[in-house]
C-alpha positions, 0 to 999 in steps of 0.5 A, spaced: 472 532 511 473 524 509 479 523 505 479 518 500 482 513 504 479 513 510 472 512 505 476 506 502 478 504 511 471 503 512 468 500 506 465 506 503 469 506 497 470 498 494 478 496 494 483 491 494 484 489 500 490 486 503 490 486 510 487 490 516 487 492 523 484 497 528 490 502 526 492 501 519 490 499 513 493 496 507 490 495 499 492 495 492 494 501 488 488 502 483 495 506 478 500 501 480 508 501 477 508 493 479 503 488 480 503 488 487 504 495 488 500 497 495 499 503 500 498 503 507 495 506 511 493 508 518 486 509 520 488 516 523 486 521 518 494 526 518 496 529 512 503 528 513 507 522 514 511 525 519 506 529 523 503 522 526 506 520 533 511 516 533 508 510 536 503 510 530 509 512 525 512 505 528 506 501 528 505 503 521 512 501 518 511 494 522 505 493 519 508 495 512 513 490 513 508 484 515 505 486 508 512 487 504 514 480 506 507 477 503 509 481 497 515 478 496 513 470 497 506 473 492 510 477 485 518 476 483 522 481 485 529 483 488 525 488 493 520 491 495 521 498 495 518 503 499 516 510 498 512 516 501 511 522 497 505 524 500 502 530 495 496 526 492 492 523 497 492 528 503 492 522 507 499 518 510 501 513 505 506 509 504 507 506 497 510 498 497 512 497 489 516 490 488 522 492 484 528 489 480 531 495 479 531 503 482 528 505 476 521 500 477 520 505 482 519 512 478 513 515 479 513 518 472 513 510 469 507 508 465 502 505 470 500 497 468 493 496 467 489 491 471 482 488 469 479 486 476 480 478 476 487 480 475 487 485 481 482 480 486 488 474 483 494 478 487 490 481 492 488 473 494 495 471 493 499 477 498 492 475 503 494 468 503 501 469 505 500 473 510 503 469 516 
């Protein structure tokens, strides 16, 4: 069985896309707590973050910082801060969410709503300063 996820990796779901590579896999959160806020992915369908193996754990957060960094030069804030919760996608993610203070990444925060040329306008602004 397909996770959510791993249909948006290979195109079967439309998404946000930031980046991709064979491993990973980054796009917008459609429930975002900032604009900006993006998951990564790996390609390798495991549920559990830490049950993937370590070259791929390690990949992945280079991967994540190499987005973190363009999210930074694209939406203002203080950090990008990062989250693994892990219970609502049975799919390792790791959640980039641009912040200003600890409390801008409670998930219990209202999520904004974005038309979609707002979500293609930040999207196109993170893509453009990936290095």
């Amino acid at each position: 069985m397909s996770t959510i996820f791993s249909k948006i990796a290979k195109g079967e779901i439309p998404s946000y896309k930031i980046y991709e590579d064979d491993h990973y896999y980054a796009f917008l959160d459609i429930n975002p707590l900032a604009k900006g806020h993006t998951l990564v992915i790996p390609r390798q369908e495991t549920d559990y973050l830490f049950d993937l193996e370590d070259d791929l754990l390690a990949g992945m957060m280079v991967f994540a910082k190499k987005i973190a960094l363009a999210i930074e030069k694209t939406v203002s804030c203080k950090r990008i801060g990062v989250a693994v919760l892990g219970l609502e996608v049975p799919h390792a993610h790791i959640h980039l969410i641009p912040i200003n203070s600890e409390a801008d990444i409670s998930f219990s925060n209202p999520k904004l709503k974005l038309s979609p040329v707002e979500f293609e306008e930040i999207a196109a602004g993170i893509r453009k300063h990936l290095s």
